[in-house]
C-alpha positions as CSV (number, residue, x, y, z in Angstrom):
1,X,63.0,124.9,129.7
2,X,65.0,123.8,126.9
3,X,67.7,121.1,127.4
4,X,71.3,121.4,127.4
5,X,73.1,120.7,123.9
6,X,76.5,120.1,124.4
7,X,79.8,120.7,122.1
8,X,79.8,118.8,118.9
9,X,83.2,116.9,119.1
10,X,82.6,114.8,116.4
11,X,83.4,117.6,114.0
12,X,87.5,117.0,114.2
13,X,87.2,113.6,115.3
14,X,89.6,111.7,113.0
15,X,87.5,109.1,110.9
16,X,88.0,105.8,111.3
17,X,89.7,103.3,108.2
18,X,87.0,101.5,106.5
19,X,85.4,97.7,108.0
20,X,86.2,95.9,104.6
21,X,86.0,92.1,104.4
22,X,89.7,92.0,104.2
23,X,90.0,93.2,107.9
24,X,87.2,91.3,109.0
25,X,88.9,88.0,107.6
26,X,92.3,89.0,108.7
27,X,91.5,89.7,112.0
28,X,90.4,86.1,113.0
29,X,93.7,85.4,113.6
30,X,94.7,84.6,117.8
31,X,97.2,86.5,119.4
32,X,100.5,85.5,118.4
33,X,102.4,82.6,119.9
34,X,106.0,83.5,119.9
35,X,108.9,80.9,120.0
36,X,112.2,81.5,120.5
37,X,114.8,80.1,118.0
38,X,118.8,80.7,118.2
39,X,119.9,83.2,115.5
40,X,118.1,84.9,112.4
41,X,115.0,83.1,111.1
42,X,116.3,82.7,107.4
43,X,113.5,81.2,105.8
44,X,110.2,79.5,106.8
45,X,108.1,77.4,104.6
46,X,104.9,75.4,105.2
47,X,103.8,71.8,103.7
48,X,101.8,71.8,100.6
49,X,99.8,68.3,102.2
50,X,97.8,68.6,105.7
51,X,98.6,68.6,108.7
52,X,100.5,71.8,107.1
53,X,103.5,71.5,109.3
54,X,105.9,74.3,108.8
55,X,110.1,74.2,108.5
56,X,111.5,77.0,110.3
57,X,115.5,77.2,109.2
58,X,117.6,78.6,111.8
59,X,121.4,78.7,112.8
60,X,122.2,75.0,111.9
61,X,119.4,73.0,111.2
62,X,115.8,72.9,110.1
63,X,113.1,72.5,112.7
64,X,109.5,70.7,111.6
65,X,107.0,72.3,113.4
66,X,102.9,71.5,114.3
67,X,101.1,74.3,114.0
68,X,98.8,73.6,116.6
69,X,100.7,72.8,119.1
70,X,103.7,74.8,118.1
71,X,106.5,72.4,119.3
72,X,108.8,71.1,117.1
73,X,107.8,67.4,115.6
74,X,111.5,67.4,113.1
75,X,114.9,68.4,114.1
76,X,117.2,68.2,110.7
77,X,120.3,69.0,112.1
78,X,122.9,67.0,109.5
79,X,124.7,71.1,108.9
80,X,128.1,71.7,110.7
81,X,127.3,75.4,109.7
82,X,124.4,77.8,109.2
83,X,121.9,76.6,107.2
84,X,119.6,78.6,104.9
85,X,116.0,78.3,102.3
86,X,114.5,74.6,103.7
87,X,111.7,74.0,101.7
88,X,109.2,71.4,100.8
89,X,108.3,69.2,97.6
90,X,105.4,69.4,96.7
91,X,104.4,66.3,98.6
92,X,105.1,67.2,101.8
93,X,107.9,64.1,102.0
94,X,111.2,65.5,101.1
95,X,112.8,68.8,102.1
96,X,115.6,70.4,100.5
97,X,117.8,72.8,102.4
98,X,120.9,74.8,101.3
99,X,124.0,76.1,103.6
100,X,127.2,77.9,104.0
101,X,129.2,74.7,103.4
102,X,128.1,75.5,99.4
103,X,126.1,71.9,99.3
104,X,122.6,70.9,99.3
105,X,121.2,68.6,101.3
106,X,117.9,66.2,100.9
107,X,115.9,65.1,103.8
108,X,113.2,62.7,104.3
109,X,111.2,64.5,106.4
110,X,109.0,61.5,108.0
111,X,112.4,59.4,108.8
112,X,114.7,62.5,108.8
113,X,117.4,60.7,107.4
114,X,119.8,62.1,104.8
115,X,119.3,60.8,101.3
116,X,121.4,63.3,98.8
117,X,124.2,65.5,99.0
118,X,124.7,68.1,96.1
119,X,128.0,69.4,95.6
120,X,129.3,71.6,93.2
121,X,129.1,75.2,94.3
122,X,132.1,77.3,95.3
123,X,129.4,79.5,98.1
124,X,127.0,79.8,100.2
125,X,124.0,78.3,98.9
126,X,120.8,80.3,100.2
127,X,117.5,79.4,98.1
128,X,117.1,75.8,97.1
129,X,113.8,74.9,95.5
130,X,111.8,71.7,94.2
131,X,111.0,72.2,90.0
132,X,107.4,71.8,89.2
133,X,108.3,67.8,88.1
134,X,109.4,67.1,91.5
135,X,112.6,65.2,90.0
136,X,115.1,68.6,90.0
137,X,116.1,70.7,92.6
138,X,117.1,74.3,92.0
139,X,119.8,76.0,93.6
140,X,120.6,79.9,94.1
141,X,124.3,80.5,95.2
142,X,126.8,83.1,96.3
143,X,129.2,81.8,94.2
144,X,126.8,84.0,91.4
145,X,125.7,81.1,89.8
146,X,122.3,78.9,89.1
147,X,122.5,75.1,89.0
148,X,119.6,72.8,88.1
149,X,119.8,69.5,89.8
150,X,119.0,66.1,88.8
151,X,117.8,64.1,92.2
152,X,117.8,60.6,91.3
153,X,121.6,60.8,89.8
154,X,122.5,63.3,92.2
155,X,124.5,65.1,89.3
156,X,124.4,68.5,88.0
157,X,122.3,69.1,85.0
158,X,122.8,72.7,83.7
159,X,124.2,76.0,85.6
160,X,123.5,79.8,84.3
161,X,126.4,82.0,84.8
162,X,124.8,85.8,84.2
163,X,125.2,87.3,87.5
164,X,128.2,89.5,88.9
165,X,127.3,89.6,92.9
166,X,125.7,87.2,95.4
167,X,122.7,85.5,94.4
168,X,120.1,85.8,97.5
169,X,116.5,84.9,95.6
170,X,115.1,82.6,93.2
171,X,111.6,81.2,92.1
172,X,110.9,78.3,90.4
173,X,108.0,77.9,87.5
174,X,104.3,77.1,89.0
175,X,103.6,75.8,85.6
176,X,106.8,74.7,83.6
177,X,109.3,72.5,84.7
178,X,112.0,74.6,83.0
179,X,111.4,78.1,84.0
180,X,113.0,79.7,86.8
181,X,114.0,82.9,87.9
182,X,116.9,84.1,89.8
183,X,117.6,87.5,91.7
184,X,120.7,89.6,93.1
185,X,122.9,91.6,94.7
186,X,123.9,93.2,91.3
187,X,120.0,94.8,91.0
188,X,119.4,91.9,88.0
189,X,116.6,89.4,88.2
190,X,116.9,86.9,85.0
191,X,114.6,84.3,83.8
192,X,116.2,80.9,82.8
193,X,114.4,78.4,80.2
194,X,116.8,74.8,80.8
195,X,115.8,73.6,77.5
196,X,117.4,76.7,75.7
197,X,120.7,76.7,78.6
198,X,120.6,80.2,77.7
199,X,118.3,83.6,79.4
200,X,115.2,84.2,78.2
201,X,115.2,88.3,79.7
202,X,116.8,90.5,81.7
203,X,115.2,93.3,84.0
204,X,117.0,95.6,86.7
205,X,114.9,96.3,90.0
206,X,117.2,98.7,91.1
207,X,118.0,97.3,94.1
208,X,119.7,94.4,95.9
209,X,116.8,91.8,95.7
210,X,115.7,89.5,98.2
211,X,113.0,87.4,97.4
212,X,111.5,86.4,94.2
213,X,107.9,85.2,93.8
214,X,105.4,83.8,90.6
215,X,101.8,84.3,91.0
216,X,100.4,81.1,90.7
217,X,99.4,81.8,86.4
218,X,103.1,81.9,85.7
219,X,103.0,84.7,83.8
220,X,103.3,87.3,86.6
221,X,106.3,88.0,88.9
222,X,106.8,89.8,92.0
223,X,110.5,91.3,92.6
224,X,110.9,92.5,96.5
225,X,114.2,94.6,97.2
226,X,114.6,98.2,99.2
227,X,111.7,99.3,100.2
228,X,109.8,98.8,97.0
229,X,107.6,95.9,95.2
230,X,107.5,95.4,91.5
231,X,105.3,93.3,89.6
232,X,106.7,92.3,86.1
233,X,104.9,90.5,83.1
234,X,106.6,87.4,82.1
235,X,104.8,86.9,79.0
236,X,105.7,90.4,77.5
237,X,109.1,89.9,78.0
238,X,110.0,91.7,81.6
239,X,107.0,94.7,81.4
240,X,107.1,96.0,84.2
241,X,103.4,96.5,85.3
242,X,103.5,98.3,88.8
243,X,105.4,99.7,91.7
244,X,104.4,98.3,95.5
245,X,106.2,101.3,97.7
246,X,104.0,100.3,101.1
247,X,107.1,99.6,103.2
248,X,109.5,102.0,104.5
249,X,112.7,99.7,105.3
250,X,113.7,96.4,103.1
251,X,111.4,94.5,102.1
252,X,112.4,90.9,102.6
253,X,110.7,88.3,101.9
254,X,107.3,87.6,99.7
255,X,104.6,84.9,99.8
256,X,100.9,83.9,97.8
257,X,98.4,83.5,99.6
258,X,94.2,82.9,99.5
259,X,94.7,80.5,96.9
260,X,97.2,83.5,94.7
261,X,94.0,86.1,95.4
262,X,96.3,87.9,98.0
263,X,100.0,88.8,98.4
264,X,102.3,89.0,101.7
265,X,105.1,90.7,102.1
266,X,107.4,90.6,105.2
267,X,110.1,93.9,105.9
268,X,112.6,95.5,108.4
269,X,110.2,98.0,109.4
270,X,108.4,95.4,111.5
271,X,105.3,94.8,109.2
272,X,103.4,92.4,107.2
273,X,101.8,94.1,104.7
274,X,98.9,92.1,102.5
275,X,98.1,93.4,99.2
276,X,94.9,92.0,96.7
277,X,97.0,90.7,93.6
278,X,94.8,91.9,91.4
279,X,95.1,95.6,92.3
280,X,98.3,95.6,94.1
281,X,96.4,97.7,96.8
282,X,97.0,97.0,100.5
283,X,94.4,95.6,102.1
284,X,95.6,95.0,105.9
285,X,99.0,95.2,107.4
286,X,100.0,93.1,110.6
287,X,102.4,94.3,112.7
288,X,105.5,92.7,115.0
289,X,107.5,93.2,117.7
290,X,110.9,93.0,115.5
291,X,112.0,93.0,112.0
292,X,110.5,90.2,109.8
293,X,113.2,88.2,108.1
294,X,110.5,85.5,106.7
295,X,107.2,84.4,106.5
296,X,105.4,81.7,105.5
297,X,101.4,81.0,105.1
298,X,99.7,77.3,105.1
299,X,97.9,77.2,102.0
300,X,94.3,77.1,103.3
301,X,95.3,80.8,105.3
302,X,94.9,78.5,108.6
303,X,98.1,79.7,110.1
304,X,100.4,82.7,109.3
305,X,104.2,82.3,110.8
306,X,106.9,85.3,110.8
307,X,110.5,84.7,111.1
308,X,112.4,87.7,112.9
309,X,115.5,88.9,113.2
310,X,115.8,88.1,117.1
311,X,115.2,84.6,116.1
312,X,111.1,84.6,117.5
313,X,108.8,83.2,115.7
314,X,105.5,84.5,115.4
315,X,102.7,81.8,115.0
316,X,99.4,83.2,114.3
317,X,96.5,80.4,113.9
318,X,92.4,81.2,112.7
319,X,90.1,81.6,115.0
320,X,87.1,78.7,113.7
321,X,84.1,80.2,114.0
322,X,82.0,77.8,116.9
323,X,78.7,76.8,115.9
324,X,76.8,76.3,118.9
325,X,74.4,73.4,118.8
326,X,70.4,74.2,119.3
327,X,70.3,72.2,122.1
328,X,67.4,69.2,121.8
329,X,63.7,70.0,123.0
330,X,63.1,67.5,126.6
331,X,60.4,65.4,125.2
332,X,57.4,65.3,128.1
333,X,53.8,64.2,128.4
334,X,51.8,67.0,128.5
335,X,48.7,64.6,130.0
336,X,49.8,66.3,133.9
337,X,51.1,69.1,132.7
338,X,48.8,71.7,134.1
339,X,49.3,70.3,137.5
340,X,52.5,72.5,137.9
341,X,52.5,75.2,135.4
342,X,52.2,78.8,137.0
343,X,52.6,81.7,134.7
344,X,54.3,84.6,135.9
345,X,52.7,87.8,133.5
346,X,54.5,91.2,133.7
347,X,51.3,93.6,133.3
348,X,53.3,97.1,133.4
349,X,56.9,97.8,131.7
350,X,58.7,100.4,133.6
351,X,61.7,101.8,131.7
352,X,64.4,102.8,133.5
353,X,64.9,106.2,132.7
354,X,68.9,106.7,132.1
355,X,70.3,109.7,133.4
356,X,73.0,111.2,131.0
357,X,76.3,111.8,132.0
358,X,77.6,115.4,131.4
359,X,81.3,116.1,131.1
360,X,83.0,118.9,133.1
361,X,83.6,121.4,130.3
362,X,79.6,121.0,129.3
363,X,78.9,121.5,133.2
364,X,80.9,124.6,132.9
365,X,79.3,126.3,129.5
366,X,76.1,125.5,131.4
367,X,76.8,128.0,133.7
368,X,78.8,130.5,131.5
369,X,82.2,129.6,133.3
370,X,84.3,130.1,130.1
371,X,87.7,130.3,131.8
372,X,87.2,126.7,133.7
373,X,85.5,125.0,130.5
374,X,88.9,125.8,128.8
375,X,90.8,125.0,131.5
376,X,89.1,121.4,132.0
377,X,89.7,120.5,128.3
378,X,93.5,121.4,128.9
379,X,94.7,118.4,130.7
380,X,97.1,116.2,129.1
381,X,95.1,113.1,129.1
382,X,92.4,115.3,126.8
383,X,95.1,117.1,124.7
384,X,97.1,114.2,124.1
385,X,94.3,111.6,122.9
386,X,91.5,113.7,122.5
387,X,92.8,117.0,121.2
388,X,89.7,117.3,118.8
389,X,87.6,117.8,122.5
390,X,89.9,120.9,122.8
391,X,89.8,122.3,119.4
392,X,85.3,121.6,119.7
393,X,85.5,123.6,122.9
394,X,87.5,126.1,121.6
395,X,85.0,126.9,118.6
396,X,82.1,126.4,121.1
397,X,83.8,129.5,122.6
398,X,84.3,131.4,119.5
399,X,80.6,131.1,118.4
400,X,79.3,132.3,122.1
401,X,82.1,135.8,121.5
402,X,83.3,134.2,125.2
403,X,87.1,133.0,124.0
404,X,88.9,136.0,124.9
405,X,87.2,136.2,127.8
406,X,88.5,132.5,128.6
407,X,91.9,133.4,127.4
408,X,92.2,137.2,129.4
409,X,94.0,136.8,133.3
410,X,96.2,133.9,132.5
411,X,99.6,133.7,134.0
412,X,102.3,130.9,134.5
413,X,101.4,127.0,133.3
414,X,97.7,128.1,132.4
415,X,99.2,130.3,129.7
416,X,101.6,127.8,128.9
417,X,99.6,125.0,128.4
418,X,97.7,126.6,125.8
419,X,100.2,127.9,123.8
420,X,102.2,124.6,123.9
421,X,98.6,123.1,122.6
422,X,99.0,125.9,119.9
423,X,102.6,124.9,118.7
424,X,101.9,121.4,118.4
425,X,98.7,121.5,116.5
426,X,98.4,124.4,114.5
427,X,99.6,123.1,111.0
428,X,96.8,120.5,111.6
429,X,94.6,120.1,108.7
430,X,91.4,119.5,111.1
431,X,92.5,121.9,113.2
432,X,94.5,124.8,111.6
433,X,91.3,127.1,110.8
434,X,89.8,127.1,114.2
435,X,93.4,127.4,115.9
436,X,94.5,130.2,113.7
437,X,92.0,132.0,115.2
438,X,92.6,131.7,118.8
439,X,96.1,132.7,118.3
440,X,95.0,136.1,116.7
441,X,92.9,136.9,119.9
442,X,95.7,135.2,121.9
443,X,98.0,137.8,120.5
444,X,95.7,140.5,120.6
445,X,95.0,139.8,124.5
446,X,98.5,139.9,125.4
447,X,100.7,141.6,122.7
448,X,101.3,144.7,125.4
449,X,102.0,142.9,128.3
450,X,104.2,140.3,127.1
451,X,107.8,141.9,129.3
452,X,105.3,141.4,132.3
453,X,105.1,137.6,131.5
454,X,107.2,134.9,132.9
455,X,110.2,133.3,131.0
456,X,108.3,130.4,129.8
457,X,105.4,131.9,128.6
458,X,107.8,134.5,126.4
459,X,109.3,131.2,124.8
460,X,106.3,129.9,124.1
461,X,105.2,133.0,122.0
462,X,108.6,133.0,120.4
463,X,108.3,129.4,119.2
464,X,104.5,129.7,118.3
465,X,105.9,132.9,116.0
466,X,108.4,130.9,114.6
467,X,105.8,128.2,113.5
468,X,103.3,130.8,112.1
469,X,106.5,131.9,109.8
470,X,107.4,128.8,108.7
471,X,103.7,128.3,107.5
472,X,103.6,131.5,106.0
473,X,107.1,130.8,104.0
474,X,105.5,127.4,103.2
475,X,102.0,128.9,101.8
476,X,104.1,131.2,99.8
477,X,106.2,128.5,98.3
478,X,103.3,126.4,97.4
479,X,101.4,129.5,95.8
480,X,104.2,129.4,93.4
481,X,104.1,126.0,92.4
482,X,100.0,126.5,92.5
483,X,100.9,129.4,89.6
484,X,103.8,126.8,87.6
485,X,101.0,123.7,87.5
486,X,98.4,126.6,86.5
487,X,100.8,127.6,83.9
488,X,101.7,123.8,82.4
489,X,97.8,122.9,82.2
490,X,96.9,126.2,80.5
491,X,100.1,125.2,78.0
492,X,98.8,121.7,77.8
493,X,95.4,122.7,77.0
494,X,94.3,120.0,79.7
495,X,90.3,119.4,79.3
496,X,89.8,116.3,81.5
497,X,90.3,116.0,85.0
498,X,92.5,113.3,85.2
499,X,95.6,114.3,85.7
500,X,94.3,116.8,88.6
501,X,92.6,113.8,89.9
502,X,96.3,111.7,90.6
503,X,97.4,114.9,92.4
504,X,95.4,114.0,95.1
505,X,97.3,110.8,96.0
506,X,100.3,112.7,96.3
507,X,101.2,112.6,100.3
508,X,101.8,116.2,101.6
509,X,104.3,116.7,104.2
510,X,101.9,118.7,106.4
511,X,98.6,120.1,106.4
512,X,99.0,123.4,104.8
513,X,100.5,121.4,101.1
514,X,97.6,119.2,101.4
515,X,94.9,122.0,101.4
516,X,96.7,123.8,98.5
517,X,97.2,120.7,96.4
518,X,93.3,120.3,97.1
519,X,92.1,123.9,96.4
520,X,94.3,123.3,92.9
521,X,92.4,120.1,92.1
């Protein structure tokens, strides 16, 4: 006698996303270790020079932090109000900080004593960075204005004027001394050269922007504001290059990392998303318990650290991969070593012979029980989680002719169930074929005896006909667009494929757009 083949459910399992080397690497972080802070995380940035400690600005002071042990090592607390964008030279020995008493302050990190105080702004100061020379400090105020500093004087060297709302990002120049960029509220992002005390460009993101970042060549920018990316070619005078639109809140904050081969960016919608700065494609998106505020990455990619707008920190460290030692061969005279030695020889290998496991539904379409097979497969643990088990069953039945009778004699929650199963998956692309057709027998099977159902079940119907009209209004609007893109390619004389290709990328509201847009392509 033959075996038993049960019900294919792979066929609308969902596939799984793709094991790329990006995922593999980004998953060897640990859980997150989450400290609490007091306030807003405003800005976290790590030390260029090991041990990579990691300045966390918060409410009114910086905090140093170890990254392996995740207590605070620094407590630069010289702000009688909030403080905001700490950040390191590139040294690791001084840190610079701005605030909403309009100065900037210098630190010594190791002795955490005071050494400058920058005055000159008429607001909030929130970005303050080190120049490439390590001798001039940058500073991005609300007061709209740019001022370069001079550390050694402590005087102000030059200060750019162009903006008409708060300024909230900047970027200094990887590779000059004198190039900086500055963005704001007023959509503008504008590059400075201090040698000309004049603009280089001007480019409009659209947006409010909040952070500002240079690929590590210089010649390549990164503008973060709303819920889109743009990347923007320095060189060519502001082109803009590409669109990033992975987030779906503001995006705000941006950092290099893997050496300027990948690029973070932190948003309100509660994710880190990491995209391959070559392609601007996502390649792995990490995901917290509140919206990110900040981030900040040590330069060898050891630790990853998210600033949120509860004030927790998240502190992600690698996971090192633990070489285990061979351990070392006992040396031993072999001269009595046959006094001892007993071999024990296996002569016959029995394999276990494992007995498979068959589900309740495949027990039931064993024995031709139709109406219990269904009924198994309807239980909200299986329709919630597994609902491609269902929709497997369900065609099982069709190709045995033994659906309608699973679906005849049903009455009350059975019914119900079903047809709430119906409703919620019927404009499923995986789905939509099979379950169209065990609504028509559903309807066939009880069209003339729906006033002798119960209230429910009458509902049910009514909102399953609704759903069926909506589709059918929806087919019918996309067969008209199907006939207007017909209509511009036959006017276009389009030979090649292309464009037909990018239609495909588009992101259909629902299944039955996606399967047109496809058929048309």
């Amino acid at each position: 006698m033959a075996s038993f083949k049960k019900i294919n459910t792979k066929v609308f399992a969902r596939s799984g996303s793709e094991l790329t080397p990006d995922i593999i690497y980004w998953k060897k972080y640990s859980a997150p270790v989450l400290v609490k802070e007091f306030g807003p995380i405003d800005y976290i940035d790590f030390s260029p020079v090991e041990p990579h400690y990691f300045a966390v600005t918060c409410s009114v002071r910086v905090q140093v932090y170890n990254p392996i042990t995740k207590l605070v090592t620094k407590n630069l607390s010289r702000f009688k109000e909030a403080a905001y964008g700490g950040s390191f030279r590139s040294d690791g020995k001084l840190l610079c900080a701005g605030g909403e008493e309009a100065v900037i302050r210098l630190f010594d990190v190791n002795a955490k004593s005071l050494l400058r105080l920058f005055s000159g702004h008429k607001a909030a100061v929130h970005r303050t960075f080190f120049t490439a020379d390590n001798v001039h400090i940058a500073s991005f105020s609300d007061d709209k204005t740019v001022i370069i500093w001079d550390i050694p004087s402590e005087t102000q060297i030059i200060s750019f004027n162009e903006h008409s709302d708060y300024i909230r990002a900047g970027a200094v120049s990887p590779i000059s001394n004198d190039i900086l960029l500055s963005g704001g509220y007023d959509k503008h992002i504008y590059m400075y050269d201090t040698r000309t005390s004049k603009k280089i460009f001007s480019v409009s993101h659209e947006a409010p922007v909040e952070s500002l970042l240079f690929l590590p060549s210089g010649g390549i920018f990164l503008s973060a504001g709303g819920t889109e990316i743009r990347v923007w070619d320095a060189l060519a005078g502001g082109r803009l290059l590409a669109k990033i639109t992975q987030h779906h809140k503001t995006v705000t904050c941006l950092k290099i990392a893997s050496n300027g081969h990948r690029i973070l960016s932190g948003s309100l919608d509660r994710h880190v998303k990491i995209y391959d700065s070559g392609t601007y494609k996502t390649v792995h998106s990490l995901d917290y318990p509140n919206s990110v505020l900040s981030i900040g990455i040590s330069p060898n990619d050891e630790t990853i650290v998210a600033g949120m707008v509860d004030g927790l920190i998240s502190v992600r460290r690698r996971e090192e991969d633990v070489k285990t030692e061979k351990p070392q061969r006992k040396k031993v005279s072999y001269r009595y070593s046959g006094k001892n030695l007993h071999i024990h020889q296996v002569d016959v290998i029995v394999h276990e012979e494992l007995k498979e496991i068959m589900s309740k539904h495949d027990t039931y379409l064993r024995k031709f029980e139709y109406s219990k097979a269904l009924d198994s497969v309807m239980a909200s643990y299986i329709v919630n989680k597994t609902p491609h088990v269902t929709v497997a069953l369900m065609q099982e039945l069709i190709r045995r002719q033994g659906l309608k009778q699973a679906l005849s004699g049903r009455d009350g929650k059975l019914l119900v169930n079903i047809l709430k199963f119906l409703n919620k998956y019927i404009g499923n692309i995986r789905f939509g074929r099979i379950l169209l057709h065990v609504a028509n027998i559903l309807m066939d099977i009880y069209e003339d005896h729906l006033d002798e159902l119960a209230a429910e079940p009458r509902k049910m119907f009514s909102i399953l006909a609704a759903k069926l009209e909506e589709e059918e209004n929806l087919i019918l609007a996309l067969s008209e667009l199907q006939g207007k893109l017909h209509m511009i390619l036959s006017a276009a004389e389009i030979v090649s494929p292309t464009p037909i290709k990018d239609i495909q990328t588009l992101e259909p509201s629902n299944a039955a757009q996606k399967n047109l847009i496809l058929s048309i392509a």
